[in-house]
Backbone bond lengths (Angstrom), bond angles and torsions (degrees), N, CA, C in turn:
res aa  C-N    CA-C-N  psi(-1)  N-CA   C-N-CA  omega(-1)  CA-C   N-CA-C  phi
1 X - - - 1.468 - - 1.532 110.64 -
2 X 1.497 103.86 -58.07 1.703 91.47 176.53 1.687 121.25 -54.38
3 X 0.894 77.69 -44.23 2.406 83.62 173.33 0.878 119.73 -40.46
4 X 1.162 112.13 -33.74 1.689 121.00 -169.94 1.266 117.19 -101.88
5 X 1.665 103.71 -23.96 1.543 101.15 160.72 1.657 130.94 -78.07
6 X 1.395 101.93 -12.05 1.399 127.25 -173.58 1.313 94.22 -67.37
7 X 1.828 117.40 -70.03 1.072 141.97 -168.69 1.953 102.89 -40.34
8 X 1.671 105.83 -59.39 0.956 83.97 -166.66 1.806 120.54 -72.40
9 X 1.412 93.46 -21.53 1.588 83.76 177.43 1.430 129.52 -73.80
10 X 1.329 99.77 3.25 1.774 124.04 167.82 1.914 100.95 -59.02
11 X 1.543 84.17 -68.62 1.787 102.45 -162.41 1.748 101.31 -43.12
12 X 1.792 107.68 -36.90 1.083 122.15 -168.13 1.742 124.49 -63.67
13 X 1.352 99.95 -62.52 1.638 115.76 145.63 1.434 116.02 -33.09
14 X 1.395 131.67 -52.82 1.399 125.55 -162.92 1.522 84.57 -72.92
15 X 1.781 135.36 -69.60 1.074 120.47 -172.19 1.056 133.01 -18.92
16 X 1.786 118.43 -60.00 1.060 121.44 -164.54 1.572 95.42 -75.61
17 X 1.404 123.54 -56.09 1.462 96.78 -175.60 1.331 123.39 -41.91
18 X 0.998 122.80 -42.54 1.692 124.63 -177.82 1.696 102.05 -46.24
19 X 1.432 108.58 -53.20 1.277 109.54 -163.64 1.841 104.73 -67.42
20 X 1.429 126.96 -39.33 1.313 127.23 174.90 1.455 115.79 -62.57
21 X 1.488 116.80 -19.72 1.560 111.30 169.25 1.497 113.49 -96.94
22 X 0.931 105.68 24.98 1.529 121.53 -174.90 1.920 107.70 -111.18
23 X 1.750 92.99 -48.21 1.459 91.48 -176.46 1.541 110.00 -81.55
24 X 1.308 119.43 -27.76 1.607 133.46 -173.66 1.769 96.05 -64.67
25 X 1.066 118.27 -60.37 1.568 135.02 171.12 1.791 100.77 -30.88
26 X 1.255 122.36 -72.12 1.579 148.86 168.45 1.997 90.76 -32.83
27 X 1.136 102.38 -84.94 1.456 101.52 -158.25 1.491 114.64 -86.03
28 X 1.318 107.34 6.70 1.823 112.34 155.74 1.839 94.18 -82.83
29 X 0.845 156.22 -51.90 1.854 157.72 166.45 1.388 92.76 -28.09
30 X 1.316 116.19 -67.13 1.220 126.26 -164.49 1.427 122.18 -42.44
31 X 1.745 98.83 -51.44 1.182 112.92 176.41 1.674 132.56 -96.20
32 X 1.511 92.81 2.02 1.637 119.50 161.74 1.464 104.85 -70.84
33 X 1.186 110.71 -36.29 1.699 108.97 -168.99 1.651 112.64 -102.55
34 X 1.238 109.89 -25.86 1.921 114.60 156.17 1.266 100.14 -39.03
35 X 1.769 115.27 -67.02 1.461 107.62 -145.12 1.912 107.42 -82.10
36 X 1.307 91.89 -15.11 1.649 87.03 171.53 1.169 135.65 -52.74
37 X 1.500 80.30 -43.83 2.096 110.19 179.71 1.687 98.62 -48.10
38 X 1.397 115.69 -49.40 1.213 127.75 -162.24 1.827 107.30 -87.05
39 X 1.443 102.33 2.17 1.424 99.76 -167.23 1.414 143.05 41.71
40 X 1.217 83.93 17.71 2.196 99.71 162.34 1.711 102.80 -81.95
41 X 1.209 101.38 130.76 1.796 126.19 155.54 1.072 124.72 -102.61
């Protein structure tokens, strides 16, 4: 029983990381293209 609860909160963790380098990815664009507008490099 514990193994499997381990396991799943493994699968669970990887999800969400996947999903947080997903949104960080999203709103680094976001903020690549703010500062352009503004012409800071």
């Amino acid at each position: 029983m514990f193994f499997h609860e381990a396991a799943t909160l493994d699968e669970e963790i990887k999800t969400l990381r996947i999903h947080l380098a997903q949104k960080l990815q999203l709103q680094n664009g976001q903020l690549k293209k703010m500062l352009e507008r503004f012409d800071v490099s």
